[in-house]
C-alpha positions as a printed Julia matrix, in Angstrom:
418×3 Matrix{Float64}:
  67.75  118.72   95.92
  70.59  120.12   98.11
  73.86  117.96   99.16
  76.38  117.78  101.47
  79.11  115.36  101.43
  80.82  114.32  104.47
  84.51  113.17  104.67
  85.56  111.2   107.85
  89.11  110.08  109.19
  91.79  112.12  110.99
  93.75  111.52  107.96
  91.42  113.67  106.14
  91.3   116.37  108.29
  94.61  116.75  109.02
  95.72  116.67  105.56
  97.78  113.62  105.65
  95.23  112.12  102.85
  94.17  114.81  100.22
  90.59  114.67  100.08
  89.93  113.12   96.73
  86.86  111.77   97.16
  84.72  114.5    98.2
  85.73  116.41   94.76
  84.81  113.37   92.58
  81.81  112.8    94.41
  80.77  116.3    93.52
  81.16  115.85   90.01
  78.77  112.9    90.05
  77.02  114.56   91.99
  76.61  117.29   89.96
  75.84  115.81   86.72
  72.99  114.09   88.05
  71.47  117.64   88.43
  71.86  117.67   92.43
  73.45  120.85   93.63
  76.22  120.47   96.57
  75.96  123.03   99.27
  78.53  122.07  101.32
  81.64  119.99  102.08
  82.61  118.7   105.26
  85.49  117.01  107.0
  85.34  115.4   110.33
  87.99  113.45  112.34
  87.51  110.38  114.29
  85.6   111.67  117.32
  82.37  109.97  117.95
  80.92  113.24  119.81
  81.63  115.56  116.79
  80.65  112.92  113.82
  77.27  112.53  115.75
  76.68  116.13  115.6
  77.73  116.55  111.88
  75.63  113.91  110.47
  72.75  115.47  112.84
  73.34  118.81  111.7
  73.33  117.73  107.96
  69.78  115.78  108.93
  68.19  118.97  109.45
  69.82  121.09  106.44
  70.1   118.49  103.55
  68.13  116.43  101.34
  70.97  113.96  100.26
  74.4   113.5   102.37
  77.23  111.31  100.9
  79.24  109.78  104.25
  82.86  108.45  103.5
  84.89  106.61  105.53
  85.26  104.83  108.53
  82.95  101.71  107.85
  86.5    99.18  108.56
  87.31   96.75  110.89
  89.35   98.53  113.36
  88.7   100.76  116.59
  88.62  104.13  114.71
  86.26  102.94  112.3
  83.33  104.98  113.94
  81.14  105.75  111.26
  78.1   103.23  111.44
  77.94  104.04  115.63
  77.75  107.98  115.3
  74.89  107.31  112.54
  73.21  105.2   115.13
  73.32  107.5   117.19
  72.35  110.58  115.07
  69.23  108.94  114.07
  68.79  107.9   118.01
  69.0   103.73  116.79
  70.91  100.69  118.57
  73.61   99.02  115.93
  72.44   95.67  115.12
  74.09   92.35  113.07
  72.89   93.25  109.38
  72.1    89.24  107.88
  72.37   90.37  104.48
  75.81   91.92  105.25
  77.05   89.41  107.19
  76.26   87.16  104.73
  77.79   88.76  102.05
  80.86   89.01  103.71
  80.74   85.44  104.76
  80.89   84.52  100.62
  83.74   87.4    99.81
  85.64   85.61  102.07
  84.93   81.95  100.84
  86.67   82.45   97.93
  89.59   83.46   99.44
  89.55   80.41  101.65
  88.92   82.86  104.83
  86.59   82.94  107.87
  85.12   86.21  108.94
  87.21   87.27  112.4
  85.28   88.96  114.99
  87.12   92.15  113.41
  85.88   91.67  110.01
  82.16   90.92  111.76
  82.08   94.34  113.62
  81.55   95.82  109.52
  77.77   93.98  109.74
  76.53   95.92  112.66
  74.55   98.36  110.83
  72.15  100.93  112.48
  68.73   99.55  112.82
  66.53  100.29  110.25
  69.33  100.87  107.73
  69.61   99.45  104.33
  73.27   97.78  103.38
  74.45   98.49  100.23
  76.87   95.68   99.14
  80.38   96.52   98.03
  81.56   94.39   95.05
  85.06   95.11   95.39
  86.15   95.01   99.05
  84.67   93.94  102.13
  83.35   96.55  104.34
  79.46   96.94  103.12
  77.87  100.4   103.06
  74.68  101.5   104.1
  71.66  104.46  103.46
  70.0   105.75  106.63
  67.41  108.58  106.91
  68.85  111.05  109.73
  66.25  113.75  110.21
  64.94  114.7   106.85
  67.96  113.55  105.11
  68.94  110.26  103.21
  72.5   109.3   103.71
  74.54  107.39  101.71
  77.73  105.88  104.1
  80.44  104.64  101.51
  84.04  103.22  102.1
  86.93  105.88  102.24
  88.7   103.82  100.01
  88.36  105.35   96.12
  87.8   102.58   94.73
  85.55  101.06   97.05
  83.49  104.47   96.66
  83.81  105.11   92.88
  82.08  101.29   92.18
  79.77  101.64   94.99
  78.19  105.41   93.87
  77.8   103.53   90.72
  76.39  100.31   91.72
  74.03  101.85   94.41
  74.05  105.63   94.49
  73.94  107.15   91.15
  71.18  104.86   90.09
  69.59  105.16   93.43
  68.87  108.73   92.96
  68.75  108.64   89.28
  65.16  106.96   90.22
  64.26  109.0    92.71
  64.14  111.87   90.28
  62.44  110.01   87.42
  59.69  108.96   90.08
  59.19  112.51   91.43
  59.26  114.32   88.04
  62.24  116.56   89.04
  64.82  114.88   87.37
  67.49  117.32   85.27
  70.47  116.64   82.41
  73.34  117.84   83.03
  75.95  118.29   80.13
  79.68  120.02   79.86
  82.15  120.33   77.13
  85.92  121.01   77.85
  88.36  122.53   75.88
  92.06  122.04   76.87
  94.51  124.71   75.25
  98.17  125.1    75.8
 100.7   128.1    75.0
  98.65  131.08   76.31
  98.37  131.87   79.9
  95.19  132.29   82.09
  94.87  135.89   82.09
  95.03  136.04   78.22
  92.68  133.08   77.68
  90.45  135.31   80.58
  91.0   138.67   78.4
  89.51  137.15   74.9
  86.76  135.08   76.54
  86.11  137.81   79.37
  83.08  139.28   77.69
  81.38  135.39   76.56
  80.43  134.85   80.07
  76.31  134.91   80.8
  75.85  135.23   76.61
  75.75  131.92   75.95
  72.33  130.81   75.64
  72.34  129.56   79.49
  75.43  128.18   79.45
  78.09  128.45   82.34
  81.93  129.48   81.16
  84.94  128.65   83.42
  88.14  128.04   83.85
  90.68  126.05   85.29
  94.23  126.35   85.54
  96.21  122.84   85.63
  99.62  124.01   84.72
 101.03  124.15   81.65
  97.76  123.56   80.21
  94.26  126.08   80.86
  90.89  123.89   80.7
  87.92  126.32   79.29
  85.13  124.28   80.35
  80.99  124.69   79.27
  78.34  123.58   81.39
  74.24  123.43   81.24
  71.93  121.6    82.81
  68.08  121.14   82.16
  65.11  119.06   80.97
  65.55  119.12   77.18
  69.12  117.32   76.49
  68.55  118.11   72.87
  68.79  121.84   73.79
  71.24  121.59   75.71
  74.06  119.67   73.14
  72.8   122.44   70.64
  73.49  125.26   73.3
  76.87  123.98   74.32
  77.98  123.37   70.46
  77.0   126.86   69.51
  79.05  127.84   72.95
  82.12  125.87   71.95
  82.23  127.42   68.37
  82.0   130.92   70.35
  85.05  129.82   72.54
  87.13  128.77   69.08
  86.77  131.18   67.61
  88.63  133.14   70.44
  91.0   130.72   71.01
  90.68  128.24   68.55
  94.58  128.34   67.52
  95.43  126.74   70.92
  93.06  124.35   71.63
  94.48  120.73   71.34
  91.74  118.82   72.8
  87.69  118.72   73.04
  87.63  115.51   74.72
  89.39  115.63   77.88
  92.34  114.16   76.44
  96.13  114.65   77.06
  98.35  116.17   75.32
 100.63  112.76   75.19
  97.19  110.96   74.27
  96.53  113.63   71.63
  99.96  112.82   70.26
  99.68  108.95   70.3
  96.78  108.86   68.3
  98.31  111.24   65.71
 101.46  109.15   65.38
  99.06  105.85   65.6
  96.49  107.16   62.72
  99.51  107.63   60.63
 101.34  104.5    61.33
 104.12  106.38   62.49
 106.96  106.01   65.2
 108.82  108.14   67.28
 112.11  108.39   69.39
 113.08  110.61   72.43
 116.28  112.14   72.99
 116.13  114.84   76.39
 118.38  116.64   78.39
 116.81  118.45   81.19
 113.75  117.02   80.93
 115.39  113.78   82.28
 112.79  110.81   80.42
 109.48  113.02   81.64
 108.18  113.13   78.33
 109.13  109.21   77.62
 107.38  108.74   81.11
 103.96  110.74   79.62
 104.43  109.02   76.31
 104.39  105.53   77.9
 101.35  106.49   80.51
  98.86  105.93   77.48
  98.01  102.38   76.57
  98.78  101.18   73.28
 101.74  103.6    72.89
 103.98  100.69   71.94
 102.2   101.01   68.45
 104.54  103.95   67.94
 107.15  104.75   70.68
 110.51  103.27   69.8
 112.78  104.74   72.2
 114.15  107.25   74.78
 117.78  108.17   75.37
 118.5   110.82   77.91
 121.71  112.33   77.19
 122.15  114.79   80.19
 126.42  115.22   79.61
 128.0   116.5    76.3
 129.48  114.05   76.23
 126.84  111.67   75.66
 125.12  114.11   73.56
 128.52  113.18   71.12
 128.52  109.14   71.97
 124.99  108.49   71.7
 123.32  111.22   69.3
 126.23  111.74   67.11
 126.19  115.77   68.06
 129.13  116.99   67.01
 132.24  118.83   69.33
 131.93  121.64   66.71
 128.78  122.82   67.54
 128.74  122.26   71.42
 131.9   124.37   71.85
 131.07  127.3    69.25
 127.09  127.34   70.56
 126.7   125.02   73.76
 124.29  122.29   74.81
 121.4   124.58   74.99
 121.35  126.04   71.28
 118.93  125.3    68.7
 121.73  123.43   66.42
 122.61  120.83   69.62
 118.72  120.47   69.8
 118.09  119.83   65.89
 121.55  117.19   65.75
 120.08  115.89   68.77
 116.85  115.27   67.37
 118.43  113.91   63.74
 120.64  111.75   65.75
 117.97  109.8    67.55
 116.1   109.19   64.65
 118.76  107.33   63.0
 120.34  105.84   65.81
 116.32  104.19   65.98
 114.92  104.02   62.67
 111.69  106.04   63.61
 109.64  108.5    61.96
 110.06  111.01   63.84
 112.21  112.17   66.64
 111.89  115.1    69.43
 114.76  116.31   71.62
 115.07  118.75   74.36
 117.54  120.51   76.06
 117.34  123.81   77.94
 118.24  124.99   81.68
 115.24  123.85   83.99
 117.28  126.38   87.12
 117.38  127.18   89.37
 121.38  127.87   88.63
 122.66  127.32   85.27
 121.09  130.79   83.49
 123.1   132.98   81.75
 122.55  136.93   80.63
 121.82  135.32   76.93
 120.44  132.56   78.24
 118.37  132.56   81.29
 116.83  129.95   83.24
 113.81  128.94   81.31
 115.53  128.49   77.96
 114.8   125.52   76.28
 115.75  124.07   72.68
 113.54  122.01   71.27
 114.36  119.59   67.99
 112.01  117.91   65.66
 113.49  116.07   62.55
 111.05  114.13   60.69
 110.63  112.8    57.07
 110.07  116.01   55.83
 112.21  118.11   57.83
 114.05  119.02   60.24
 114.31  121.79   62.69
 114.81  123.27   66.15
 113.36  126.33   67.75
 114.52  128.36   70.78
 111.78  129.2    73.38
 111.94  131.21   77.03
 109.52  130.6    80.05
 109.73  132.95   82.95
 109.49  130.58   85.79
 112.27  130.05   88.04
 111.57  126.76   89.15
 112.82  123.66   87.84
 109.85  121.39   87.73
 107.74  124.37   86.42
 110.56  124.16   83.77
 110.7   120.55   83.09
 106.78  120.49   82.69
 106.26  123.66   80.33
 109.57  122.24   78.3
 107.81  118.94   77.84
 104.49  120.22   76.95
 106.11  122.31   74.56
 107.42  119.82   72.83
 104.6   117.64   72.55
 102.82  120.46   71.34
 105.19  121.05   68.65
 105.26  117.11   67.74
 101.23  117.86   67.68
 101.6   120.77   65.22
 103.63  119.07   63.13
 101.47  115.72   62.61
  98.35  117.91   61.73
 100.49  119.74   59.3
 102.02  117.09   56.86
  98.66  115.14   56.67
């Protein structure tokens, strides 16, 4: 079964809206064992839609349509199918209807705008949308079954797997040519592509039929493991014996098999142990409070955050003494470690991180260049600071590796005193 997915809207094609949708829809796509050939994007132009969803008639077996199913006058998407398959629009009852009752509970009537989402190409079956009002519909252009979904993601997400997913799904049970697909991920942070590339370089095609990648989503590399076939059995067995082929290559710097964060990695360290933590940062400016506070639940162990960007609030708030920010400045590993020791007392927790450094692109010195970062842990146990240098010049590249860093050294930490 070959794919295309379609992505309508002048928005879309001129950039002005990244094109999500067409990259999740792939992924689904792909896990249900159905290969995508090719993406498209189309603006809204009547004459070229027709002729894309015509063209993808002849090549594909399944096309996913998004966009343009709305109320208003660019909303073109149900007319160029009509036309592609060479059908009249006509009032869909079962849409209409639906909309009619999404509306009731709002206390609304359906305006002549809202009506124009009904008409449907003839012959076309609506697929309801649970969550918004503009129903989709599957059509068979040429020798191709198209699914036409709202451009809005979460419009699309519910309704590929309300209608589509299990729509297909089906299909391939009935015909005997259904496949499993399965992937594992491994997430690793503190050693760049190319050297991840170099010690996993000669895994690839020796892996029992499974597929190695990688992808790069700085700070952090994703090694990801993929099969697909009939036996699912086989195929856990051939990605577990692929993942203990990839650790033991890498294994020192992999902080996640589940596709989880490394602030989610941390919170359920600090949550297992019944353990709290505080934040004191510098140039990272609250970015790792702000990742901390992303997962839910984190108020289980996050106390606090202080960002103390001016020595001077380094000495009010942390307690960091005059001494050592005139004989060794704010970025030094002794400003980092009082940092760290003063935000744990200043808020009772378990543990406390601080970070201070020069995120650029001014700032660097010959001793210390932009990059540097000092990074303070103090703990129960201990209580320490460590110097590190990344070679990036710019300052979000900075803020992002220093934060990671630190997380990662939280990370370590945790696993090592339990």
């Amino acid at each position: 079964m070959i794919a295309e997915i379609i992505s309508t809207g002048d928005e879309v094609l001129t950039g002005t809206v990244v094109d999500a949708n067409a990259a999740w829809i792939a992924c689904r796509l792909y896990e249900t064992g159905i290969a995508v050939g090719r993406h498209v994007s189309v603006g809204d132009d009547m004459e070229r839609l027709t002729d894309v969803l015509a063209e993808a008639g002849q090549r594909a077996d399944i096309a996913v349509v998004t966009g343009g199913l709305g109320p208003t006058v660019d909303d073109i998407t149900a007319s160029a199918a009509a036309r592609a398959a060479g059908v009249e629009l006509e009032r869909n009852n079962e849409a209409m209807a639906y909309m009619e009752g999404f509306f009731k509970r709002f206390d609304r009537l359906v305006s002549d705008s809202d009506a124009k989402q009904a008409l449907l190409p003839q012959g076309a079956t609506p697929l309801l949308n649970s969550v918004g009002t503009a129903p989709g519909f599957t059509l068979k252009i040429g020798g191709c079954r198209f699914f036409f979904l709202p451009g809005v993601p979460f419009e699309m997400r519910r309704m590929m797997a309300d209608h589509v997913i299990p729509s297909l799904e089906a299909d391939a049970a009935r015909n005997g040519t259904g496949s499993f697909y399965r992937e594992k991920r491994l997430s690793l942070f503190g050693l760049p592509e190319a050297h991840v590339n170099e010690r996993l370089a000669d895994l690839t095609g020796s892996l029992d039929g499974v597929k190695l990648g990688m992808l790069a989503e700085f700070p952090v590399i994703h090694v990801k493991l993929a099969a697909s076939g009939r036996d699912c059995s086989a195929l856990e067995a051939a990605l577990s014996a692929a993942a203990d082929r990839v650790r033991e290559r890498v294994g020192d710097y992999v902080f996640s098999e589940t596709g989880q964060s490394m602030e989610e990695v941390v919170g359920e360290l600090l949550a297992r142990q019944s353990a709290t933590l505080a934040l004191a940062e510098s140039c990272t400016g609250g970015m790792i409070a702000s990742r901390i506070t992303n997962v839910a639940g984190s108020s289980r162990y996050f106390l606090c955050s202080v960002v103390t960007y001016s020595n001077d609030a380094k000495m009010r708030m942390l307690g960091v003494s005059a001494h050592t920010l005139e004989t060794c400045g704010a970025v030094c590993e002794q400003t980092a470690r009082e940092m760290a020791e003063g935000a744990r007392r200043m808020a009772n927790a378990d543990y406390a991180v601080s970070v201070t450094g020069i995120a650029g692109p001014g700032g660097g010195t010959a001793d210390k260049p932009v990059g540097t970062v000092c990074i303070g842990l103090c703990g129960p146990e201990q209580s320490f600071a460590r110097q590190y240098k990344f070679p990036f010049e710019n300052r979000m590249a900075n803020k992002r590796i220093f934060a990671e860093t630190a997380l990662n050294l939280l990370r370590k930490t945790l696993i090592s005193q339990h």
